[in-house]
VMD Tcl script that builds the backbone (N, CA, C; Angstrom):
set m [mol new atoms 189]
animate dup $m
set s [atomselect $m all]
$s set {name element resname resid chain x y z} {
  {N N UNK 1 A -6.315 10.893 3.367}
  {CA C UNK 1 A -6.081 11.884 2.335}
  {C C UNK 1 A -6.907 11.547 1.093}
  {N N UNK 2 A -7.184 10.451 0.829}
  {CA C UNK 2 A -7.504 9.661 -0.527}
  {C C UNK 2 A -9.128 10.267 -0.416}
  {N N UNK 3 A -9.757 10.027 1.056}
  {CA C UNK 3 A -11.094 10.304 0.958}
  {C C UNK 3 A -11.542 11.955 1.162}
  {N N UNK 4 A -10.667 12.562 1.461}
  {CA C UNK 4 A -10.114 13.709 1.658}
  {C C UNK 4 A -10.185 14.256 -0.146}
  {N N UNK 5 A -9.847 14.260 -0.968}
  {CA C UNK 5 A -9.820 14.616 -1.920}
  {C C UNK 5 A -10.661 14.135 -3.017}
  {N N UNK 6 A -11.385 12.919 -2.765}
  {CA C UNK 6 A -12.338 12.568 -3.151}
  {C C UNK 6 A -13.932 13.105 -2.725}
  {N N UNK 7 A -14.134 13.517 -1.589}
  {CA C UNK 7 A -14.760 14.839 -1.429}
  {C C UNK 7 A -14.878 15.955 -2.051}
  {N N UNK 8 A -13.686 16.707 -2.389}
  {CA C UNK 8 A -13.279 17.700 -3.054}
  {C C UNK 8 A -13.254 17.349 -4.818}
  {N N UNK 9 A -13.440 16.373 -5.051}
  {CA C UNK 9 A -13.820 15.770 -6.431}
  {C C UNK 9 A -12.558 15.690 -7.261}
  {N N UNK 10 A -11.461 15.392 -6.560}
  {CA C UNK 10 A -10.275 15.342 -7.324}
  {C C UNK 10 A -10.187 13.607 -7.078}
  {N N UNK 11 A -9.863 12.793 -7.925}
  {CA C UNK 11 A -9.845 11.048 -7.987}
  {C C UNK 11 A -8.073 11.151 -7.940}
  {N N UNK 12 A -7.866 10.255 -6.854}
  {CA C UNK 12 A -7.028 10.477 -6.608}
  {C C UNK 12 A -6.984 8.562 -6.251}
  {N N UNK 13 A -5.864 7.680 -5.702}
  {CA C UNK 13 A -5.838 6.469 -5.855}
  {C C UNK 13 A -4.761 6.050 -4.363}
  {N N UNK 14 A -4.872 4.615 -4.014}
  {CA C UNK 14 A -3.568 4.519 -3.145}
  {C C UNK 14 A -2.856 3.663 -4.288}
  {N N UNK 15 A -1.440 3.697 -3.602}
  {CA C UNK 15 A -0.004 3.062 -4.634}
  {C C UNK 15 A -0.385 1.980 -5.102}
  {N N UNK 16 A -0.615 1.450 -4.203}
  {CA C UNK 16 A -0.601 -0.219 -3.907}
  {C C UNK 16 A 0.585 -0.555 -3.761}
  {N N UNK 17 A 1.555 -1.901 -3.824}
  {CA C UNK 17 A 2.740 -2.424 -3.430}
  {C C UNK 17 A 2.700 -2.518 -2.103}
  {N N UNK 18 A 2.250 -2.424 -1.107}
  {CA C UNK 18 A 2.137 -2.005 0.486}
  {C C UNK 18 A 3.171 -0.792 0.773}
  {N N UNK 19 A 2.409 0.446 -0.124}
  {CA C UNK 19 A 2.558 1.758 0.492}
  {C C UNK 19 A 1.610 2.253 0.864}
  {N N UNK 20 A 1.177 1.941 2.168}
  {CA C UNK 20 A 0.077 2.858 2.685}
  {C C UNK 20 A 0.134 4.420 2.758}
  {N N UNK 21 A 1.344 4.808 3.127}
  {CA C UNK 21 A 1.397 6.329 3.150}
  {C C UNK 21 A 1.515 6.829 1.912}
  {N N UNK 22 A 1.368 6.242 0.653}
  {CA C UNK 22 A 1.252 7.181 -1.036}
  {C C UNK 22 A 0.220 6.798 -1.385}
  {N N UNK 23 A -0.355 8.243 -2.390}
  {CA C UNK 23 A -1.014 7.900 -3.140}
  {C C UNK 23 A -0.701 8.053 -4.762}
  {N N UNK 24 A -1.595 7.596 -5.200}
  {CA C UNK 24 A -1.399 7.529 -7.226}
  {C C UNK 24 A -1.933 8.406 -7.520}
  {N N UNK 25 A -1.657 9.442 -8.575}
  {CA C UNK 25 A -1.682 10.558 -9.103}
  {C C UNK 25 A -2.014 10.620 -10.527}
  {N N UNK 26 A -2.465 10.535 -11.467}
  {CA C UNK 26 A -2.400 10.989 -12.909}
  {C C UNK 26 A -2.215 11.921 -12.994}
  {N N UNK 27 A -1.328 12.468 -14.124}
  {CA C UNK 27 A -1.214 13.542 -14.670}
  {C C UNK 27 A -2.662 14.300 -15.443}
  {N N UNK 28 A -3.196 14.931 -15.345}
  {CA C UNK 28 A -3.953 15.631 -16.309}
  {C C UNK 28 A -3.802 16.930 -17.075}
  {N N UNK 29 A -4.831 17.615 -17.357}
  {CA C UNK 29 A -4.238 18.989 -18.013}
  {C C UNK 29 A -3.885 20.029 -16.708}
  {N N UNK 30 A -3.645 21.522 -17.084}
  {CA C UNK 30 A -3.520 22.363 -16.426}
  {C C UNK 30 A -4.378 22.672 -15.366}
  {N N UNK 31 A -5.740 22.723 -15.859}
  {CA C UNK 31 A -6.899 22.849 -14.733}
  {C C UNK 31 A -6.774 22.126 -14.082}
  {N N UNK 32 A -7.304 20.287 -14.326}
  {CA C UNK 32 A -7.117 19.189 -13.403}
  {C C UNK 32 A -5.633 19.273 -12.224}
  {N N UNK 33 A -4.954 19.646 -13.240}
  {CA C UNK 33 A -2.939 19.692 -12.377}
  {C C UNK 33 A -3.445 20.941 -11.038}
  {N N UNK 34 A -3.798 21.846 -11.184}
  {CA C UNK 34 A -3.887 23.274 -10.914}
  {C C UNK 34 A -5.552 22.726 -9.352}
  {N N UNK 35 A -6.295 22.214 -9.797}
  {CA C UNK 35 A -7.762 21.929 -8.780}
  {C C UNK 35 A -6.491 21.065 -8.022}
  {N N UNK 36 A -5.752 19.720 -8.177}
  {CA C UNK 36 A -5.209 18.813 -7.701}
  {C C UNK 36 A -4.736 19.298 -6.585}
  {N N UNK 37 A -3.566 20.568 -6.890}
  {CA C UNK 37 A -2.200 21.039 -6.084}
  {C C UNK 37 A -3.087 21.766 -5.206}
  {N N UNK 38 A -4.175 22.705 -5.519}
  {CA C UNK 38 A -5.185 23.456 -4.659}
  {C C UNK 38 A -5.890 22.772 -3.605}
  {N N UNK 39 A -5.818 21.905 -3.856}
  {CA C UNK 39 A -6.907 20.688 -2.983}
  {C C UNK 39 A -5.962 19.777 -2.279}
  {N N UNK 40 A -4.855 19.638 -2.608}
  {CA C UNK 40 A -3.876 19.033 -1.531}
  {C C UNK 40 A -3.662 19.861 -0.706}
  {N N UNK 41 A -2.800 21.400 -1.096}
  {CA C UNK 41 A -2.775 22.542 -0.261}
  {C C UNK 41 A -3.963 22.235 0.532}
  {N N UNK 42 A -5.027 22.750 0.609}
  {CA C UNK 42 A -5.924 23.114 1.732}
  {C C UNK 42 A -5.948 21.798 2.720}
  {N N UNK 43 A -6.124 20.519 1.886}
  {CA C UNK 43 A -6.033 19.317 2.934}
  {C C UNK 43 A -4.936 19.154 3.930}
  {N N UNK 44 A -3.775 19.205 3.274}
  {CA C UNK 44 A -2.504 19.204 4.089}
  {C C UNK 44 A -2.529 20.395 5.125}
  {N N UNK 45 A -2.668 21.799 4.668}
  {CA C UNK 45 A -3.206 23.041 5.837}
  {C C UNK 45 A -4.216 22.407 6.863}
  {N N UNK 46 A -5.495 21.636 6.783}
  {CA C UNK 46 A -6.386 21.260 7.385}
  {C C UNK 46 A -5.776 20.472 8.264}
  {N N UNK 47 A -4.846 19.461 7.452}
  {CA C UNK 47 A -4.183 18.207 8.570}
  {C C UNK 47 A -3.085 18.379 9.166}
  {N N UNK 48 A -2.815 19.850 9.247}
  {CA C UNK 48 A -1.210 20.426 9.642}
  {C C UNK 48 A -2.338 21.761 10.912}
  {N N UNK 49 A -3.492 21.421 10.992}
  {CA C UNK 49 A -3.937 22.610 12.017}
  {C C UNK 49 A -3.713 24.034 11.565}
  {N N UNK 50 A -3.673 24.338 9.943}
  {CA C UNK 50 A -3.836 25.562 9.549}
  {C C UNK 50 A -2.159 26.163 9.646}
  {N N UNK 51 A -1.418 25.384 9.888}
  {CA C UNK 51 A 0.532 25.344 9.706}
  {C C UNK 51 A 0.548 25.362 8.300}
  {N N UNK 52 A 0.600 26.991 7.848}
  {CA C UNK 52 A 1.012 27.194 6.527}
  {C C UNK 52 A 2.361 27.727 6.506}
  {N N UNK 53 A 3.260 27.843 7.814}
  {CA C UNK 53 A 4.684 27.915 7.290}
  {C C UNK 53 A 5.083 26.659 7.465}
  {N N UNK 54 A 4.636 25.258 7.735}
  {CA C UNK 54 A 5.053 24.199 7.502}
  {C C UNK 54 A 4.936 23.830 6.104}
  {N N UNK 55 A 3.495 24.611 5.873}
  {CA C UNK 55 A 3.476 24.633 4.247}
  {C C UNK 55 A 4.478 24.571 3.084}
  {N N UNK 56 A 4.561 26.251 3.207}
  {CA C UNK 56 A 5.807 26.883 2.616}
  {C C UNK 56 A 6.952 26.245 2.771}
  {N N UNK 57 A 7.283 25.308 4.026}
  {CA C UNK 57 A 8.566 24.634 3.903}
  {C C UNK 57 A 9.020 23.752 3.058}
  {N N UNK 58 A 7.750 23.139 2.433}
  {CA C UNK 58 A 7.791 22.324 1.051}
  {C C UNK 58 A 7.996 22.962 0.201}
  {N N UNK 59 A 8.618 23.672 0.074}
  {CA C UNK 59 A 8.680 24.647 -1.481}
  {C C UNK 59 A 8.272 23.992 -3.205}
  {N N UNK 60 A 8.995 22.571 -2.663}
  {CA C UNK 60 A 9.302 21.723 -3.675}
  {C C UNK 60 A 7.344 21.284 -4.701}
  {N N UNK 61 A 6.876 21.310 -3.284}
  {CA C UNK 61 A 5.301 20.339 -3.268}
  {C C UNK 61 A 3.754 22.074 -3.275}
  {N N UNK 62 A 4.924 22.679 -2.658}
  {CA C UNK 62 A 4.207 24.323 -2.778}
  {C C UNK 62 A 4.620 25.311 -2.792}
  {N N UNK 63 A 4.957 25.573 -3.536}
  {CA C UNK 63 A 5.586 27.107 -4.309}
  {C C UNK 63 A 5.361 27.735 -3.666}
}
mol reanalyze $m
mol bondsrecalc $m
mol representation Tube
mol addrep $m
């Protein structure tokens, strides 16, 4: 995911602590917040085989 969005030019980080499955996030402004959530969406669609009602089931992570 990390290199996944680093492609897409969003800097994005892992946790560290030995959480391999998170990553680190900064907050930025609206745009940065707004490219971020857009660019996870499509990655997660990409790594879900285009499962956008698995999507939607996150309500929480996608509106």
């Amino acid at each position: 995911m990390v290199g996944a969005l680093l492609r897409k030019r969003v800097v994005v980080g892992p946790l560290g602590g030995g959480s391999p499955n998170h990553i680190r996030v900064s907050i930025g402004g609206p745009p940065e917040n707004e490219r971020f959530i857009e660019a996870l969406r499509t990655e997660c669609c990409r790594m879900m085989g285009g499962n956008m009602r698995f999507l939607r089931s996150c309500g929480r992570i996608f509106p």
